[in-house]
mmCIF file of the C-alpha atoms, coordinates in Angstrom:
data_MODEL
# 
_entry.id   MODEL 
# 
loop_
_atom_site.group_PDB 
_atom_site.id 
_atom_site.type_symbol 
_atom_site.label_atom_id 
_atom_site.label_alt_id 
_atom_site.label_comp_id 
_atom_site.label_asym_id 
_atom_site.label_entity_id 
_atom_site.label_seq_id 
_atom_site.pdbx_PDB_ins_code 
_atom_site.Cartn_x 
_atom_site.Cartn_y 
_atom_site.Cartn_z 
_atom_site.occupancy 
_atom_site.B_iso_or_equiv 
_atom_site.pdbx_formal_charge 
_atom_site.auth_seq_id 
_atom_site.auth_comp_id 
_atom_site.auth_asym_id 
_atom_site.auth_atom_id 
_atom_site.pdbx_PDB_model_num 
ATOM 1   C CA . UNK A 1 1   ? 87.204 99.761  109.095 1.00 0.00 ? 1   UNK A CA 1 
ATOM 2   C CA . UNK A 1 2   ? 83.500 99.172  109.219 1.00 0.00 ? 2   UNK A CA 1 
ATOM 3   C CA . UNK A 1 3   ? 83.347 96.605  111.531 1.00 0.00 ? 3   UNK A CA 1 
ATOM 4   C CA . UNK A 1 4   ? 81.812 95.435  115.079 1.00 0.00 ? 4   UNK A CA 1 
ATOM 5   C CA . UNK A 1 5   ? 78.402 97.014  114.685 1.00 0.00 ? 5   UNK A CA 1 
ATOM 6   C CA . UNK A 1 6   ? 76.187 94.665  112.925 1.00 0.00 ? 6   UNK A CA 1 
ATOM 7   C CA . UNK A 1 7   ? 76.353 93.720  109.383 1.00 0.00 ? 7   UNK A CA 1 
ATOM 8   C CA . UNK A 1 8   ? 77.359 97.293  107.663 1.00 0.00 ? 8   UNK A CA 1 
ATOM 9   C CA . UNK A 1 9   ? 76.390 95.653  104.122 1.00 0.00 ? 9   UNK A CA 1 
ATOM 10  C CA . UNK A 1 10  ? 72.623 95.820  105.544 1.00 0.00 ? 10  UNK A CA 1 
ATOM 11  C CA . UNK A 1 11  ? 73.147 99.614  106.085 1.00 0.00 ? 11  UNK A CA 1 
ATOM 12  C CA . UNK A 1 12  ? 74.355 99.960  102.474 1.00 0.00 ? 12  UNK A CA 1 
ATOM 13  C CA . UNK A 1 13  ? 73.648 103.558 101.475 1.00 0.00 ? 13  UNK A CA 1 
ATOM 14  C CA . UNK A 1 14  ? 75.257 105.399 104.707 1.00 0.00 ? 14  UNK A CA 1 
ATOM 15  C CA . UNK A 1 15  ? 78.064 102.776 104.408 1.00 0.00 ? 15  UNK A CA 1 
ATOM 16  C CA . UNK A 1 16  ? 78.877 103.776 100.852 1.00 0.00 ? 16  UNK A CA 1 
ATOM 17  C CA . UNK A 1 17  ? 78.295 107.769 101.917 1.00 0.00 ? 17  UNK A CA 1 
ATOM 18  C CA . UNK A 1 18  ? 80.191 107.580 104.558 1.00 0.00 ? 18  UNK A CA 1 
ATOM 19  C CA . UNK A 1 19  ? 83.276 105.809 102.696 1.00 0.00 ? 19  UNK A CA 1 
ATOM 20  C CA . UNK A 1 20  ? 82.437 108.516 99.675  1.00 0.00 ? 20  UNK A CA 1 
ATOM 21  C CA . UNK A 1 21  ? 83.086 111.106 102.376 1.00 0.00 ? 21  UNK A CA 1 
ATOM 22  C CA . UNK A 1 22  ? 86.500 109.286 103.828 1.00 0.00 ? 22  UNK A CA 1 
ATOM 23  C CA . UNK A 1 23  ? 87.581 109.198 100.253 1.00 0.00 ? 23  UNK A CA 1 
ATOM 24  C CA . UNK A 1 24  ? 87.008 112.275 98.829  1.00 0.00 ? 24  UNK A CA 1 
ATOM 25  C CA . UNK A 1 25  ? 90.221 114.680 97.949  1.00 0.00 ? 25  UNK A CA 1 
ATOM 26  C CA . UNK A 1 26  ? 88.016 117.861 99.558  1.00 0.00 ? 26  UNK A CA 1 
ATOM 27  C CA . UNK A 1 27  ? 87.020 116.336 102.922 1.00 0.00 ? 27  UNK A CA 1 
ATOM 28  C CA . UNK A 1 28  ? 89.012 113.269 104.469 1.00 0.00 ? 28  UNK A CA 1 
ATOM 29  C CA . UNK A 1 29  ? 91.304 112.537 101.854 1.00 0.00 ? 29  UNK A CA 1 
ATOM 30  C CA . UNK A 1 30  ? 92.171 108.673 102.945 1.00 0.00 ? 30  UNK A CA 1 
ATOM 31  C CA . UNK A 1 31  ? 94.131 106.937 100.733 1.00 0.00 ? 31  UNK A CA 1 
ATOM 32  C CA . UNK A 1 32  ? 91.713 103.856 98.949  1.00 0.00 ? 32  UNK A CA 1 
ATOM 33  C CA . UNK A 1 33  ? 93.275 101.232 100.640 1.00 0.00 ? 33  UNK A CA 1 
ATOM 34  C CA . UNK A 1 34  ? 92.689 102.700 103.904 1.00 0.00 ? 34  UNK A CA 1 
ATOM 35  C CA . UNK A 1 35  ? 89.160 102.301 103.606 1.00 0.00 ? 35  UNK A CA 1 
ATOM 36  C CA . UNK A 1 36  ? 88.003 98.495  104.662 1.00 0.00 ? 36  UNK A CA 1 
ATOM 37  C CA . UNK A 1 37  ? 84.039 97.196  104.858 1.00 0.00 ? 37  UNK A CA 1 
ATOM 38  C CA . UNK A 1 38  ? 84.016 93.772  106.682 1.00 0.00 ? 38  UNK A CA 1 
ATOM 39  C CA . UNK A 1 39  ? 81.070 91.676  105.938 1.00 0.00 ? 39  UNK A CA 1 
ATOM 40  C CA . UNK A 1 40  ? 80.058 88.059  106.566 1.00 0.00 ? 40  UNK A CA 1 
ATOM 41  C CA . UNK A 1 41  ? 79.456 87.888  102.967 1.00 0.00 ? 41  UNK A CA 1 
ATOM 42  C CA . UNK A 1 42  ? 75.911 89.217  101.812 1.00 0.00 ? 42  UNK A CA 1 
ATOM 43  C CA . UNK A 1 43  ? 77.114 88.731  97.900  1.00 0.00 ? 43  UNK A CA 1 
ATOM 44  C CA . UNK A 1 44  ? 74.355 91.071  96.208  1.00 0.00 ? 44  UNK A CA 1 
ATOM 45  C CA . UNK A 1 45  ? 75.357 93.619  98.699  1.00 0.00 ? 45  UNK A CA 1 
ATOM 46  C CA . UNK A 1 46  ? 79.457 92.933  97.749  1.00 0.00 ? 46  UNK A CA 1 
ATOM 47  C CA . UNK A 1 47  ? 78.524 93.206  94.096  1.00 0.00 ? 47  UNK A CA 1 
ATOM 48  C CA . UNK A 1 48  ? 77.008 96.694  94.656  1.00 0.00 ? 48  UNK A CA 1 
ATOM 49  C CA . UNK A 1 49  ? 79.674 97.561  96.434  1.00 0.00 ? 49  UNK A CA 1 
ATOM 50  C CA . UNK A 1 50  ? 82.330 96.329  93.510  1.00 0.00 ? 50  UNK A CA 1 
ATOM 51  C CA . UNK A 1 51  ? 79.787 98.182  90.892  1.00 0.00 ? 51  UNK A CA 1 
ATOM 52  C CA . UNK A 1 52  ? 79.652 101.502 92.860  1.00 0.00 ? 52  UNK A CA 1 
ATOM 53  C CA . UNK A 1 53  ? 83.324 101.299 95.342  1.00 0.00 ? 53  UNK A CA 1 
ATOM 54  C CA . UNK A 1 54  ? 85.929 99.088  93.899  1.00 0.00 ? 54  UNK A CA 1 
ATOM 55  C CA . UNK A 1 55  ? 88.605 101.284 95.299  1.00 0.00 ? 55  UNK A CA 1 
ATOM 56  C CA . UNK A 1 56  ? 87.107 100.461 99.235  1.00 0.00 ? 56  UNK A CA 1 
ATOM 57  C CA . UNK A 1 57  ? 89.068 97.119  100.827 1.00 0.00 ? 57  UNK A CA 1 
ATOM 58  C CA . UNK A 1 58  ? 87.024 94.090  101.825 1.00 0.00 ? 58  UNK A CA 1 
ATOM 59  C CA . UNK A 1 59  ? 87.459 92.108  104.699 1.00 0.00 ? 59  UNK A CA 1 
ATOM 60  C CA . UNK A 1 60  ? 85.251 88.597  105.196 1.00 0.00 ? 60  UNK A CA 1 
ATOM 61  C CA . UNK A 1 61  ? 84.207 86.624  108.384 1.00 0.00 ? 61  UNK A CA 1 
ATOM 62  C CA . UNK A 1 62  ? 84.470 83.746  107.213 1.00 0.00 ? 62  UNK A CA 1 
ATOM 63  C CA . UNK A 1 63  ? 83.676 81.957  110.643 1.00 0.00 ? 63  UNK A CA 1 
ATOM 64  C CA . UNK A 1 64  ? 84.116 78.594  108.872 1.00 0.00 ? 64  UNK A CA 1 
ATOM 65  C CA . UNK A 1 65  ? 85.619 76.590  106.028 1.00 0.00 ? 65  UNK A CA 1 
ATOM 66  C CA . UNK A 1 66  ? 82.797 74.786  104.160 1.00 0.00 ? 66  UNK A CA 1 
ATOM 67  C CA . UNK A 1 67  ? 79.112 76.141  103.647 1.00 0.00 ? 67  UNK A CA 1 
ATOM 68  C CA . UNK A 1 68  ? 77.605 73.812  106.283 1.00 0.00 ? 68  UNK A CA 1 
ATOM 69  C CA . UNK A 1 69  ? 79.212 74.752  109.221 1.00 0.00 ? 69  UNK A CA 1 
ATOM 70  C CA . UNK A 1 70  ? 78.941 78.320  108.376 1.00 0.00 ? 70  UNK A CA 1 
ATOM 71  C CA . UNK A 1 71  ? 75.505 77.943  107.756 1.00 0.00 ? 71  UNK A CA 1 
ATOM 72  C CA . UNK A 1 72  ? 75.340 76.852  111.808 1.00 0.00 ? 72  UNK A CA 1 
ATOM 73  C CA . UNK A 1 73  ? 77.338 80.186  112.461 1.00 0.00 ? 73  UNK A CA 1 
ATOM 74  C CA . UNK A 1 74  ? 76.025 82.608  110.525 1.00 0.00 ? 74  UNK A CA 1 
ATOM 75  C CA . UNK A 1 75  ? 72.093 82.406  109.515 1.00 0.00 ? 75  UNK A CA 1 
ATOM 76  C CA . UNK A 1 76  ? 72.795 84.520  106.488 1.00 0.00 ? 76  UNK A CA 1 
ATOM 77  C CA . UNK A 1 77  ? 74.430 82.229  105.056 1.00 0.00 ? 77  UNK A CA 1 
ATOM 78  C CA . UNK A 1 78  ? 72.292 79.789  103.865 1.00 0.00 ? 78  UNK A CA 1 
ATOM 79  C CA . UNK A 1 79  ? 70.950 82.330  101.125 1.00 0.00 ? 79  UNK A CA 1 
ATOM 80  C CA . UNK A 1 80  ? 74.889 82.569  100.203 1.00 0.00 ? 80  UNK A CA 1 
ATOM 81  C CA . UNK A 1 81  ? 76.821 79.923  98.997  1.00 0.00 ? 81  UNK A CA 1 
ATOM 82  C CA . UNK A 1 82  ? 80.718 79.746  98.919  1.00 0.00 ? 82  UNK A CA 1 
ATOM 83  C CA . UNK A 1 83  ? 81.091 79.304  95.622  1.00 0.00 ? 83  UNK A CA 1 
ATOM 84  C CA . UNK A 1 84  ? 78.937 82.755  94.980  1.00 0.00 ? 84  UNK A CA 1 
ATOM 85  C CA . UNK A 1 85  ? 80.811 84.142  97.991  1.00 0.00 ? 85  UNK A CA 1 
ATOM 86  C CA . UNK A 1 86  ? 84.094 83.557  96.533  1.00 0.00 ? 86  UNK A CA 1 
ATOM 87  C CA . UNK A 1 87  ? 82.540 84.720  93.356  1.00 0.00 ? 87  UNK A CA 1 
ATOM 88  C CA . UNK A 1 88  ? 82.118 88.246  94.628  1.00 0.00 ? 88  UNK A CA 1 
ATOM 89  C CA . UNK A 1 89  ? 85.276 88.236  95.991  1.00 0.00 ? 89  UNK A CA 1 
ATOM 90  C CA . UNK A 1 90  ? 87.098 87.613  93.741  1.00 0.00 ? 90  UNK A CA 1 
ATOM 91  C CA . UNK A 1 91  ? 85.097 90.184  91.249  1.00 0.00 ? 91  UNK A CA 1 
ATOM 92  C CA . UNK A 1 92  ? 86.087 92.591  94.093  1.00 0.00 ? 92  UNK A CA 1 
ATOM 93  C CA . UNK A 1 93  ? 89.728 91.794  94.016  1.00 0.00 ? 93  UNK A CA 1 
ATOM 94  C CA . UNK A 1 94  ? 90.260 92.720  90.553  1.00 0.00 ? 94  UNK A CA 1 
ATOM 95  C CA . UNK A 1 95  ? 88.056 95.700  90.366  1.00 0.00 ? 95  UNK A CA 1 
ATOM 96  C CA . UNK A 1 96  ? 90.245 96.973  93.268  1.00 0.00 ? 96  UNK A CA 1 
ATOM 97  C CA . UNK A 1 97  ? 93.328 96.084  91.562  1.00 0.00 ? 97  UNK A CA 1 
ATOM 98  C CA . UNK A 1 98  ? 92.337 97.662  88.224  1.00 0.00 ? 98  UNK A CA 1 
ATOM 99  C CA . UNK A 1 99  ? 91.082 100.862 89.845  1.00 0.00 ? 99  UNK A CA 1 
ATOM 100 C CA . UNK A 1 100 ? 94.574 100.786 92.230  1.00 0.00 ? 100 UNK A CA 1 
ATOM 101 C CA . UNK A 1 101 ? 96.453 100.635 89.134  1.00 0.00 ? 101 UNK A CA 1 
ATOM 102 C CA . UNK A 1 102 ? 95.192 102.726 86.854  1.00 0.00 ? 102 UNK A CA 1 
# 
């Protein structure tokens, strides 16, 4: 899990190396489920990720139900709304699905 060390969305490109690495069949060989970026929900970020990743797990903080109180919580996200959040999401879900499945 990529969590607990800042935003790893903002360090996108040794993020997605280092889950290419944890992935592949000739060096760590982790199953695609086992692999899990948490993010407070940078959306552009989680739509790279879907485009590039889809087989690596998401995990959100959330920190609050509706986009105002977040918006108190997390300064970020003010540029994302809920509905885009959710959005992502739920692009990511079936991406994952589809590429679990096939």
């Amino acid at each position: 899990v990529f969590m607990g060390m800042g935003e790893p969305l903002d360090n996108y490109s040794n993020v997605v190396e280092a889950c290419r690495a944890l992935i592949d069949r000739q060096r760590w060989n982790l199953a695609h489920g086992r692999v899990t970026v948490s993010t407070v929900g940078l959306v552009s970020q989680i739509r790279k990720l879907t485009a590039e990743l889809p087989e690596v797990s998401l995990a959100l903080s959330l920190h609050a139900p509706n986009q105002q109180d977040r918006q108190a919580i997390v300064p970020t996200a003010k540029h994302y709304p809920l509905e885009d959040l959710i959005d992502a999401l739920d692009q990511h879900m079936m991406a994952y699905l589809q590429k679990r499945t096939n």
